[in-house]
C-alpha positions in Angstrom: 0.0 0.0 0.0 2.5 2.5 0.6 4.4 1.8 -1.9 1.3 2.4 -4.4 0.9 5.9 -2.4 4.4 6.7 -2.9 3.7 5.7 -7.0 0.6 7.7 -6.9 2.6 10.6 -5.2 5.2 10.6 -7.7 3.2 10.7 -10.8 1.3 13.8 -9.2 4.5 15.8 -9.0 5.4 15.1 -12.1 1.8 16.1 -13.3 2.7 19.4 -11.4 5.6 19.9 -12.8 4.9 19.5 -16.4 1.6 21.3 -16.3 2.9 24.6 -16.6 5.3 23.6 -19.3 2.7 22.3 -21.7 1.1 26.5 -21.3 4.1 27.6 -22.2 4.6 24.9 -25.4 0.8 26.1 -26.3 1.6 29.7 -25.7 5.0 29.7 -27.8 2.2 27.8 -30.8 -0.1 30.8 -30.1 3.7 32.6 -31.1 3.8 30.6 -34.4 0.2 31.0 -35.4 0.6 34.9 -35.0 4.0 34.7 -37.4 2.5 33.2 -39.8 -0.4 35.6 -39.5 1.9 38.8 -39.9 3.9 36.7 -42.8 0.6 36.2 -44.7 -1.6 39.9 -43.9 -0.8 43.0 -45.4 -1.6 45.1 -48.5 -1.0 41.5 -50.5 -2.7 39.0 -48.8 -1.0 35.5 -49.2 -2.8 32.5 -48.7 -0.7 29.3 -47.1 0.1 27.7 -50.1 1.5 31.1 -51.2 3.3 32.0 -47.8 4.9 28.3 -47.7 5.9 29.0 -52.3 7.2 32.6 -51.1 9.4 30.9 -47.9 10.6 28.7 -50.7 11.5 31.2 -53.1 12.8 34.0 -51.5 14.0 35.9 -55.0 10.3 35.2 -55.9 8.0 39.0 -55.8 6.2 37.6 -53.0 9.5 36.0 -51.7 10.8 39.3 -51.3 7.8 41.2 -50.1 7.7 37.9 -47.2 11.8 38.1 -46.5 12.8 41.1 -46.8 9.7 43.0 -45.8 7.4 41.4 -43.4 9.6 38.7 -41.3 12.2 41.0 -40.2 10.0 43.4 -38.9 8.0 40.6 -37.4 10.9 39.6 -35.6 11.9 42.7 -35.0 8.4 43.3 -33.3 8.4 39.7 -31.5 12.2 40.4 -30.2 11.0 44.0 -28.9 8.1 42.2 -27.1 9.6 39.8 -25.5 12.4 41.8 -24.2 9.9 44.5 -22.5 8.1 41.3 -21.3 11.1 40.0 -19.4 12.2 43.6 -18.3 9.0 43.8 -16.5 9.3 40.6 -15.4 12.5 40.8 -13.5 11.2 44.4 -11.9 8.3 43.4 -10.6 10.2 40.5 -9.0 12.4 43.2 -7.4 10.0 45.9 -6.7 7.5 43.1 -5.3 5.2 45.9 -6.9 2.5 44.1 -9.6 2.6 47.8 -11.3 6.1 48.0 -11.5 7.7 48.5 -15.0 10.2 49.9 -17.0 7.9 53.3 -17.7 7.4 53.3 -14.0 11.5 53.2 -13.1 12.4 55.9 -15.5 13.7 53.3 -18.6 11.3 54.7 -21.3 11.7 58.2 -20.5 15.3 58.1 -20.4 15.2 56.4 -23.6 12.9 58.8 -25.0 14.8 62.3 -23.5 17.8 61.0 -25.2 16.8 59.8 -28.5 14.5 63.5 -28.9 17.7 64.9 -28.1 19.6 62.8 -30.8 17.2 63.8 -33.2 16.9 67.5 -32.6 21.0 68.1 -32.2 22.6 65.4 -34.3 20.6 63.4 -36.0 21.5 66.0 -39.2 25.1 65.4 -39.0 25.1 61.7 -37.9 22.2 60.3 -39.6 19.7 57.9 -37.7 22.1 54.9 -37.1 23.6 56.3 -33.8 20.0 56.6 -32.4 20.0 53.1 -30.6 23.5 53.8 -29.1 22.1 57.5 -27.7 18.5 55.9 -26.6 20.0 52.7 -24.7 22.8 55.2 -23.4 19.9 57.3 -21.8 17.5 54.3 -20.4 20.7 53.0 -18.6 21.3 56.9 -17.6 18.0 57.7 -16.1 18.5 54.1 -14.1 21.9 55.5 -13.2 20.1 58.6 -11.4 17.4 56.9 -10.0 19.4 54.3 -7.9 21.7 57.5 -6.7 18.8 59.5 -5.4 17.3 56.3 -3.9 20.2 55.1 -2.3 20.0 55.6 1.7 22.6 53.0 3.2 20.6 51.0 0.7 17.8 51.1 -1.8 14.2 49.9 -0.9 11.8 49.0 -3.2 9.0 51.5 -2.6 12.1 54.4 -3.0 13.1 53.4 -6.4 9.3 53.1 -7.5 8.8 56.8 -6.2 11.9 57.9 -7.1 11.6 56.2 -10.8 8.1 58.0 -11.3 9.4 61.6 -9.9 12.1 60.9 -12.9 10.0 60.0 -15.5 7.9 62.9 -15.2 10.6 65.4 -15.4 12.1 63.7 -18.4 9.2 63.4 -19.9 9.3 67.6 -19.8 12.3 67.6 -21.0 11.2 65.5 -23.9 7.9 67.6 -24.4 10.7 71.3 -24.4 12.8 69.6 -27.1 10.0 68.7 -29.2 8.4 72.5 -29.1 12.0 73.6 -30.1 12.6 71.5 -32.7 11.8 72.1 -36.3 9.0 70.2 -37.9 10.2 67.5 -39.6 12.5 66.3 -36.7 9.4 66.6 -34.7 7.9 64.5 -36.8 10.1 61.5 -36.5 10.3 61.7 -33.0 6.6 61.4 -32.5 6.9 58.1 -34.0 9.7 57.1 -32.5 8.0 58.0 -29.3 4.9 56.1 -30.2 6.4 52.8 -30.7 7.3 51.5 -34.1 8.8 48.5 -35.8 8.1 50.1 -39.1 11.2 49.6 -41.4 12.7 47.4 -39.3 15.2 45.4 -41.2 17.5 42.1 -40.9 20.8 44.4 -39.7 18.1 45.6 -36.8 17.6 42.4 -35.8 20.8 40.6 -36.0 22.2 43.3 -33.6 19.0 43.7 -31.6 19.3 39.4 -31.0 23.0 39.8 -30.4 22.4 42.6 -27.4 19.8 40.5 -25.9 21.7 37.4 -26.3 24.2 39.0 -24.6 21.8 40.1 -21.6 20.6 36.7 -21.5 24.2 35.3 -20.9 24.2 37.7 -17.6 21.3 36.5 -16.8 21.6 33.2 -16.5 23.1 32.9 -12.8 21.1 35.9 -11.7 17.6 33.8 -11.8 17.9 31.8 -8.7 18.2 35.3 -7.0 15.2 37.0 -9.0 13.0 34.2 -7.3 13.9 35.0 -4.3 13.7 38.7 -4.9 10.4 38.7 -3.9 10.9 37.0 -0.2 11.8 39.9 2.7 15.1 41.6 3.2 15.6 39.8 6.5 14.7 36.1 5.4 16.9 37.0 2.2 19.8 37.9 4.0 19.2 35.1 6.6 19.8 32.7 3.9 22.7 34.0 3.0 21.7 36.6 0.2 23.7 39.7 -0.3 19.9 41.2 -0.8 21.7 45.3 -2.1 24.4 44.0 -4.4 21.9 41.2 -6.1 18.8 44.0 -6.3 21.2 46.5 -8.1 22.6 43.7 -10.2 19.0 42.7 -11.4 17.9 46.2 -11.8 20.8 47.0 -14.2 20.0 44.0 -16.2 16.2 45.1 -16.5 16.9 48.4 -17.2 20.0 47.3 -20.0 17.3 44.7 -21.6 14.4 47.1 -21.9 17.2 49.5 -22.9 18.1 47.2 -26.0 14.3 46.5 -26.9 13.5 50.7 -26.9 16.5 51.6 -28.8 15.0 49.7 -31.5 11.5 49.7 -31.6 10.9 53.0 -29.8 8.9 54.0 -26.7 6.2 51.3 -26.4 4.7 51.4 -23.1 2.7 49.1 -21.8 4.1 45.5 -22.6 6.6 45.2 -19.4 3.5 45.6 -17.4 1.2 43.3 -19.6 2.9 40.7 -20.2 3.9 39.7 -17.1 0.9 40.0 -15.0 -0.8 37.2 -18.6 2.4 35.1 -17.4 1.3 34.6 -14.2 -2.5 33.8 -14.5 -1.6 30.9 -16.8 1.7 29.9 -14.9 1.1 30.6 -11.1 4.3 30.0 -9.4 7.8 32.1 -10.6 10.3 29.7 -12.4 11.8 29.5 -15.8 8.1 28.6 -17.2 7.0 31.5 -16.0 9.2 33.5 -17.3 9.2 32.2 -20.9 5.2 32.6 -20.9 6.4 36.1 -19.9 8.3 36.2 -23.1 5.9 34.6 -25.5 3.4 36.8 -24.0 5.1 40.0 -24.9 6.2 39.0 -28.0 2.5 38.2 -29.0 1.1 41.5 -28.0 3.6 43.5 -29.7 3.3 41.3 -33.0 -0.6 41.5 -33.3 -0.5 45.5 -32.4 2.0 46.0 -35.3 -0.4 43.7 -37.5 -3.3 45.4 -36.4 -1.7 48.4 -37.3 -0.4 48.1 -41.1 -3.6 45.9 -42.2 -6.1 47.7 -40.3 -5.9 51.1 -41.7 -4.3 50.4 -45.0 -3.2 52.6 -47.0 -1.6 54.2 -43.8 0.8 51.8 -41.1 0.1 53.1 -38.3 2.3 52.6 -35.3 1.8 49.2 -33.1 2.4 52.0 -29.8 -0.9 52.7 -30.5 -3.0 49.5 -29.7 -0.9 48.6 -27.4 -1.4 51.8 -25.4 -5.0 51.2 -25.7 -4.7 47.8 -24.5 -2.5 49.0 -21.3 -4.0 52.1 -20.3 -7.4 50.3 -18.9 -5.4 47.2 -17.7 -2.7 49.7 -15.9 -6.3 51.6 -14.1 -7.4 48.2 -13.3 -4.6 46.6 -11.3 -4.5 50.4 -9.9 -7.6 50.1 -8.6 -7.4 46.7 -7.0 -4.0 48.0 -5.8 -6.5 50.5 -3.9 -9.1 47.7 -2.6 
């Protein structure tokens, strides 16, 4: 008998185990449905057996509308996603705030003060290929600042949060001063820019965007057992041995360099570090690697279907995927707000 109860016992772990993982497989399909979605929708709508002739031919017209057109900038869009997605991931694990994000710490306006500023000073002189460099330069910046004025023989939580906000808003004046001075065409760009858009992106764009997060990735790697445990209090944390300042600095630089990355080249799309996450955890309860891949998958699938909504939707014009996804966000953000307040 017990040995039938230990049998039973064992294949309900497992059961528990692998639950979550099979989400996470469906979710990642959910990923491939939406590719092939963005790959087939536009101005020239391809059916499969066309999408699957055009894959095959890539010097075929379709070929190249698929290759060179539509699948980078889906990737581009899906990278972008994905990269918010784990941002918010790892800052609401160190905040142990559910509306924590990279808007929220002063990442997007950073971003978005420096690449204004790139556009109304130098963008004339250096062209637009520097504009990554200057916009992750300023999210890693304004993270800089807010960890400084924070800092009190330590940083807490709460203080970065407040301290992250107070930031935001006076870099987002900043950014709103730049754009009265600045003449109308370089006002122009930045609005999109600001917005949020994959729009031209391109297979360079995404080779170097997968390098940087690749990269970020790599850092991460031994810095996940300490994101779990992020969320447990100072004093437990440093009871079991957890150097609790050095590890939520560490993780706090990584969010803020990977959500750097992903708005240096798909602009200022807000929304999808807070999103995504919160999606990861109603499917995959408990923090672990699945839930952080569902985080992942999640982001990359909002900010694929907003930039498909947006250049299919409204043809002839390609509207910006910023757009829906700020439409999304904004009433989910007022929600969690308000059970926040309950």
């Amino acid at each position: 008998m017990a040995e039938i109860q230990a049998l039973r016992l064992g294949r309900f772990s497992r059961a528990i185990v692998w639950r979550p993982w099979w989400r996470v497989v469906m979710a990642w399909g959910v990923v491939g449905v939406a590719l092939a979605g963005c790959l087939s929708l536009g101005k020239i709508a391809l059916t499969p057996p066309e999408l699957l002739a055009a894959l095959s031919a890539p010097l075929s017209d379709t070929g190249l509308i698929v290759w060179q057109l539509r699948l980078p900038r889906t990737l581009l869009a899906a990278l972008v996603g994905g990269a918010l997605a784990l941002s918010g991931w790892l800052l609401q694990q160190v905040m142990r705030n559910p509306l924590a994000s990279p808007d929220t710490l002063g990442v997007t306006s950073g971003a978005s003060a420096a690449a204004v500023a790139y556009f109304s000073l130098l963008a004339a002189d250096l062209g637009h290929a520097w504009l990554p460099l200057a916009a992750a330069g300023g999210a890693l910046m304004a993270v800089g600042i807010v960890y400084w004025l924070a800092w009190q023989q330590g940083v807490t939580p709460l203080r970065l949060v407040l301290m992250g906000i107070g930031l935001s808003a006076l870099l987002t004046a900043a950014t709103t001063f730049l754009l009265v001075s600045s003449p109308f065409s370089t006002t122009l760009s930045a609005y999109v820019w600001l917005t949020g858009s994959v729009y031209g992106g391109n297979w360079s764009e995404v080779a170097r965007l997968s390098i940087g997060l690749a990269l970020a990735l790599v850092a991460m790697a031994p810095l996940v057992r300490y994101a779990l445990l992020a969320a447990v209090d100072d004093a437990l944390a440093v009871g079991i041995g957890v150097r609790v300042q050095r590890m939520r600095g560490a993780l706090t630089l990584l969010a803020a360099v990977i959500a750097g990355l992903a708005v240096a080249w798909g602009g200022a799309i807000a929304f999808v570090g807070l999103i995504a996450p919160h999606l990861a955890r109603r499917l995959v309860p408990v923090p672990g690697a699945a839930q952080i891949v569902m985080a992942i998958a999640a982001g990359a699938i909002v900010v694929m279907l907003a930039d498909l909504v947006g250049r299919t939707l409204f043809l002839p014009l390609d509207l910006p995927a910023g757009i829906f996804v700020a439409a999304i966000g904004a009433p989910f953000f007022l929600m969690l707000l308000i059970r926040q307040v309950r």
